[in-house]
N, C-alpha and C positions, 0 to 999 in steps of 0.2 A: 491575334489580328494578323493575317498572314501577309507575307509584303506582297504589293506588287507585280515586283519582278519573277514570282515562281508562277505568274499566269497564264506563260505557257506552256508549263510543266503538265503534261496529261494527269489529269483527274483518276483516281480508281473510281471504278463501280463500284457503285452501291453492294454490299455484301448481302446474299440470299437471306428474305427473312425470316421465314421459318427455321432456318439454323442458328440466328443470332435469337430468336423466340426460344427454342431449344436449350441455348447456354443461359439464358433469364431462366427460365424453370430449373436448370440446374444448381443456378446461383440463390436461387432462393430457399430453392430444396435443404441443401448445404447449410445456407443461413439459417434457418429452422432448427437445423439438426445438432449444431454447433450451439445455437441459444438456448437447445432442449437440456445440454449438460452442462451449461454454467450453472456456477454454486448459486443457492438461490441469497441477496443481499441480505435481505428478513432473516437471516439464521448463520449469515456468514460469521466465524467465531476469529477475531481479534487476535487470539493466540496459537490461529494454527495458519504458520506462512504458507505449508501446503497447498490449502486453501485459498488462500489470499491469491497468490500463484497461477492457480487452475482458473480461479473468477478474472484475473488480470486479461490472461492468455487469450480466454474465451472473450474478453470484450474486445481486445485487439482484431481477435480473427473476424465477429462479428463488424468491427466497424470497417474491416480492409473487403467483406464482401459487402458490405451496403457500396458501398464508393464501387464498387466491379460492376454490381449491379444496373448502378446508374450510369454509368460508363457504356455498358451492354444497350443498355435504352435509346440512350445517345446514338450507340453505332447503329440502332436496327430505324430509330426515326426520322436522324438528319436534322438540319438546322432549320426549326419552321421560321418563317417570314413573318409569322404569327404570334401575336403577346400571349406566353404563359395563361393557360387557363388557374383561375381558381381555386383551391380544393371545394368549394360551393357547386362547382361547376360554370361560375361568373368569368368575365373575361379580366383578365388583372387588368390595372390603368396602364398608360402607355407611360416608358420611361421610369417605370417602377421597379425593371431589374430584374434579376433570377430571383426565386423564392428566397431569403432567408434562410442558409445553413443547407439547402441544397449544395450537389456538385457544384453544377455551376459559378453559383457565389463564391467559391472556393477558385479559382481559376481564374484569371486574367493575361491580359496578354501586351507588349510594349513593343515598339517600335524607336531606336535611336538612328538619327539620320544623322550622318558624320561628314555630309556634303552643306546640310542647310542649316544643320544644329538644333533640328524641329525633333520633338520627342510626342510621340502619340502614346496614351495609354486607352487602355478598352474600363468601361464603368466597371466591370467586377475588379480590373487593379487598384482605381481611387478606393472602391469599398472595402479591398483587400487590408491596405496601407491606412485605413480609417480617414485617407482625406475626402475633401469635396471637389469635385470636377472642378469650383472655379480658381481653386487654390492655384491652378497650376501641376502638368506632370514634371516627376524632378528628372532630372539631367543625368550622365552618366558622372559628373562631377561631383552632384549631388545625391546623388543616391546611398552614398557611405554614410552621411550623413544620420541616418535612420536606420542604420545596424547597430549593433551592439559591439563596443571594441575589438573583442576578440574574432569577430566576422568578417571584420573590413576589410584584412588582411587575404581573405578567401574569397569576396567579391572581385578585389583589383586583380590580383592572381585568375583568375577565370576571364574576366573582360580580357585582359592580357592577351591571352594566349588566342580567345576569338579574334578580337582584331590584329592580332599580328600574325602570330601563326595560323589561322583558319579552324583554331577548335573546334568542337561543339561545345555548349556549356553543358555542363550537369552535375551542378550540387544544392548543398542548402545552406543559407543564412536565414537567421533570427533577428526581426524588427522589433524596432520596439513604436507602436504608436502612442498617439499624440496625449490620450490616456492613460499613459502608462503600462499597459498590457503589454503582452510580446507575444511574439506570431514566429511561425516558422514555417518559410516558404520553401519548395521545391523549385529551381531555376532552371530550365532547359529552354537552351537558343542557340543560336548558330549565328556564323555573319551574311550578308549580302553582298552579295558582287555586281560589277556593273561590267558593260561589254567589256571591258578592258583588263576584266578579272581580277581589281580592285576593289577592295571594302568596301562598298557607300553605304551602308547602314549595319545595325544589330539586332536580328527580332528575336523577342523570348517570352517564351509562356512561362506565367511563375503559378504555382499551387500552394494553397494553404494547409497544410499540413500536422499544423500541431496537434488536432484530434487524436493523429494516427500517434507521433510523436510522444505526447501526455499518455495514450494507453503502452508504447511500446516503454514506454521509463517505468511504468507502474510492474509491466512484465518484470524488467531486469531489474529492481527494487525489491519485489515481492521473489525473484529466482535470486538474487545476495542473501534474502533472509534467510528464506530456504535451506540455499547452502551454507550459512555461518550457523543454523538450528543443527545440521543434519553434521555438523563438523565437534559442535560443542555434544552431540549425542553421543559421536563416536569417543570423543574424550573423555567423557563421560562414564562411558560403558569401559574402554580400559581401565580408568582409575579405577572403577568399583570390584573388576574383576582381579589386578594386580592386587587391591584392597583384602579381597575375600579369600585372594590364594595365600598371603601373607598371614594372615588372622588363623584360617585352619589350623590342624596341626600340620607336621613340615612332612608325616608321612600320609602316602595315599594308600586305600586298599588294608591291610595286614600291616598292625606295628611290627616296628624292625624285632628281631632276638633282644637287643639289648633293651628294648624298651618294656621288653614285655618282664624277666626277670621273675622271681619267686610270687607272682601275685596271684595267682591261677584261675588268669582267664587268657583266653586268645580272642583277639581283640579285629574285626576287621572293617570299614566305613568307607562309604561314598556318598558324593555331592552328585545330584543328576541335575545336569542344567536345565531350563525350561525350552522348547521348541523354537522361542522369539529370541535372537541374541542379546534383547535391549532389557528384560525381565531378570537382571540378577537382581535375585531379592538379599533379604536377612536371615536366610536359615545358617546353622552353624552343627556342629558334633564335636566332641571330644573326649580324649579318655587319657587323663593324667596321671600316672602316680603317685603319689601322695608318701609325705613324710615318713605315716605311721604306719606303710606298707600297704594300706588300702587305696583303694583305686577310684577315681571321678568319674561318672559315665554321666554324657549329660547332651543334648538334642534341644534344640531351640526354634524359633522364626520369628522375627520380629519383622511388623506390619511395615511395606514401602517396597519401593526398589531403587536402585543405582546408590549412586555414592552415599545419601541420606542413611540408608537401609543396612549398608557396609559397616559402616562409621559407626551407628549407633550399634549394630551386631558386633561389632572391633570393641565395644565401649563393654559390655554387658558381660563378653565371654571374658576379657581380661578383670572384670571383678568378680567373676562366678571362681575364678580359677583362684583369684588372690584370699577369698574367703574359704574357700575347699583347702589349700592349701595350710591356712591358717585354724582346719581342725571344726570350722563352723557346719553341722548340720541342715543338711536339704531342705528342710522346713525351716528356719533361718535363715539361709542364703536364704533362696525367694522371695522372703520378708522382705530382706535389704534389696533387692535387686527392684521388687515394685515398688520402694521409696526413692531410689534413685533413678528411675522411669519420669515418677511423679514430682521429682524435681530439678527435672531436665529441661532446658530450653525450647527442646522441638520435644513436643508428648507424643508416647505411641503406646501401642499394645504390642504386647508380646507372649509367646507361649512356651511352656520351657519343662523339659522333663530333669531334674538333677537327682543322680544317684550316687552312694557310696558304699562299694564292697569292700569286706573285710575278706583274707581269703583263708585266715586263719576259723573264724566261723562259718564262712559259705553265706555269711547273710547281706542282705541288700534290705538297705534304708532308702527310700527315694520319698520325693516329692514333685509333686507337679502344680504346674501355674496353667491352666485350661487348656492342657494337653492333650492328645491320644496316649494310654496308659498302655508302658512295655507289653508286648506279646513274650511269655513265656510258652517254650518249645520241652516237651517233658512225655520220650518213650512214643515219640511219634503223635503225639497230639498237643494243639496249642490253642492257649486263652491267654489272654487279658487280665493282668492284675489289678485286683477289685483299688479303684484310684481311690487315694484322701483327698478332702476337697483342698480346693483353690483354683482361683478364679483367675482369670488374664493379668500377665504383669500391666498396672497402668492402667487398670478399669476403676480401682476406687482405692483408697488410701487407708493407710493404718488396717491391714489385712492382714491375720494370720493364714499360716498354709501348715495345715497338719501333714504328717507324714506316717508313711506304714513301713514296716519290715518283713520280708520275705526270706526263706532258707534257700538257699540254691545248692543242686546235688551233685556232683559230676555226671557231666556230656548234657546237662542243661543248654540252654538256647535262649541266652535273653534280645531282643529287637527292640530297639530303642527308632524312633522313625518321626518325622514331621506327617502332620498332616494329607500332603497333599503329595505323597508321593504312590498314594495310588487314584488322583484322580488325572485323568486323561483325555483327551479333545473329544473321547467317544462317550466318555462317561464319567463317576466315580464308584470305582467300583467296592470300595469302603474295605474296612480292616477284616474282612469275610475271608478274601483272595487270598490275602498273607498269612490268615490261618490255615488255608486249604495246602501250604508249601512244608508243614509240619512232616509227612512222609519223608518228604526229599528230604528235611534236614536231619531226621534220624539218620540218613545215612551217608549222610556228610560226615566228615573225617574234619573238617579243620573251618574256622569263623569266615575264611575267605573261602569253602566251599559255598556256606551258605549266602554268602554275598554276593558269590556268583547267581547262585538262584534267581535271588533278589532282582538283578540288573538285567538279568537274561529276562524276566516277568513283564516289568518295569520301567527296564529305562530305554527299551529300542524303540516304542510308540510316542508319536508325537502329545508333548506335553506344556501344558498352558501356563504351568510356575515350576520353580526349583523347589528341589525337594533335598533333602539329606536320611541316608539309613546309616543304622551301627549294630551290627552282632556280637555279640561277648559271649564265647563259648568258654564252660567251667570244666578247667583242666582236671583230670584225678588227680 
């Protein structure tokens, strides 16, 4: 409600309406285009704050262009003289007020006179503040009254400074009405002067605001989730990776000299990460020495990823190793390993190649648990050792796993591999590939030649899971 005293302030013209027609098409345009990529509600999923997020974001933007929109309307039509038509097309009754949850209704306007002590408010501020016209408008006295503690403090501080020092106002407080609800207005006023350039009064439009409010808290609600999800992700992903560096063996590539010793094989192994930093899964490799002079080769993956997947991968190679150690046979181990699967707290499947060479015979015992069976390399050509059954660690209980024994000759080539280190975001190109490298490896000189191969093949193409490979060349 504008005082008075600014009447004879020249008026602007009217703004061109085809231009202000123009920013309406633009504004709606927009609005369309921003509601066409909100998440649809019917399918928004509970557990992903991304989500939540995106849908947040988008109502906010949508409800900040409705209010522009109608603002736009406002500026191209001017204040009719005329009662709000109907949506019917009826003429609304007289003294009926702005639509209900239109702009409008949102908006009011006050007038405090500090000469006569007369306070005018406009009908959309009683219906703002939920009171009725004959209540009475409150006072600047009274007005704190109907804040919320911690606001009052921000109302008198703003009055302040308008009537003393000539501010403008412009901030927000939260009311609470007679209902109990609470509102959150937008304040903006200035003071009045009289010829003598003294205050005589206070006018201020105030805006209801909580829509915009409620959707921008949902924003920064749903953006903490966000980043407390995307912080426990990253913690996440370190633990599982410190996890799985510690768990490996402690060399990469080629065992050291000393590890290798009278057992006659050359021994060389890599972990090939997945393409997505967050995908460390459960694959494992290793190849131990053993009391009686013979040597553990042994390739695994256990079904999950991140710490889960680590942890139980941590669990399985530290008993594969303590029953290798203690002289237990591959067909054996596996035994134990899928009853300790099967009486585990969190159940999983796992896959798992375990072998033991002796190097005094050249022979390999192994066993597998629903593995890809070693590639043997032999004179420039390579297959596939004919596998003994057994099935996934952790698919069914009380499972025997048979075992076979192979001769190995010197300058052999055995390839011990997880599954999925030849499938790739273009394809899987299956255990075909890795027979096709049997040339190269006849002419490879040393286990870490052939591992070069491998990596050079394999591991420069973007890839959708971790993988692990092991070569064990048999020494003369």
């Amino acid at each position: 409600m504008p005082s008075h005293l600014f009447a004879d302030r020249p008026a602007p013209g009217p703004p061109e309406r085809t231009t202000v027609d123009a920013l309406i098409s633009r504004t709606r345009r927009l609005r369309g285009d921003v509601a066409a990529v909100r998440p649809d509600t019917s399918v928004l999923d509970g557990d992903d704050p991304q989500l939540r997020w995106r849908h947040a974001l988008c109502e906010l933007a949508v409800n900040q262009l409705d209010d522009l929109g109608t603002q736009l309307g406002q500026l191209r039509d001017g204040v009719s003289e005329q009662p709000a038509g109907c949506p019917d097309g009826t003429a609304r009754p007289a003294g009926a007020g702005p639509e209900r949850g239109s702009l409008l209704s949102r908006v009011g306007s006050a007038e405090w006179n500090l000469l006569t002590d007369e306070v005018s408010w406009s009908d959309e501020l009683y219906a703002i503040f939920g009171r009725e016209p004959g209540t009475g408008a409150l006072s600047l006295d009274e007005l704190p009254s109907v804040l919320l503690a911690e606001d009052q403090p921000v109302l008198t501080a703003m009055v302040t400074d308008c009537l003393v020092d000539g501010r403008r106002i412009d901030g927000e407080i939260r009311i609470l009405l007679p209902d109990g609800r609470m509102r959150t207005l937008h304040m903006m006023g200035e003071p009045v002067l009289d010829a003598d350039g003294c205050t005589a009064s206070m006018w201020a439009v105030l805006r209801d605001v909580s829509r915009l409010r409620r959707s921008r808290h949902q924003v920064d609600r749903t953006r903490s989730s966000l980043r407390s999800q995307e912080h426990r992700a990253r913690t996440e992903r370190r633990m599982a990776v410190e996890l799985h560096e510690a768990v490996l063996p402690p060399w990469r590539g080629t065992r050291p000299p000393s590890a290798q010793g009278p057992d006659g094989l050359d021994v060389a192994a890599h972990y090939l990460p997945a393409d997505s930093a967050d995908r460390i899964g459960g694959d494992w490799y290793d190849a131990l020495r053993l009391p009686d002079g013979g040597t553990l080769l042994t390739v695994g993956d256990l079904t999950g990823h991140g710490v889960p997947a680590t942890s139980g991968m941590a669990t399985l190679l530290g008993a594969l190793r303590a029953m290798a150690v203690a002289g237990i046979e591959p067909g054996p181990v596996l035994g134990h390993l899928n009853a300790l699967i099967q009486c585990s707290a969190r159940p999983a499947l796992a896959s798992a190649l375990c072998c033991r060479f002796d190097p005094v015979t050249g022979g390999l015992v192994w066993a597998q648990a629903g593995h890809p069976a070693p590639l043997l390399f032999r004179d420039g050509v390579g297959r596939p050792l004919p596998a003994p059954d057994g099935v996934l660690l952790g698919a069914a209980s009380g499972v025997a796993y048979e075992q076979d024994q192979v001769a190995l000759l010197p300058g052999d080539v055995l390839m011990l591999h997880t599954d999925k280190l030849t499938r790739r975001s273009d394809g899987d190109t299956g255990p075909e590939a890795l027979l096709d490298l049997a040339p190269r490896f006849a002419r490879a000189e040393t286990a870490q030649d052939c591992l070069r191969t491998v990596v050079a093949e394999f591991g420069g193409t973007e890839r959708l899971d971790d993988a692990c490979v092991l070569v064990a060349r048999v020494e003369a």
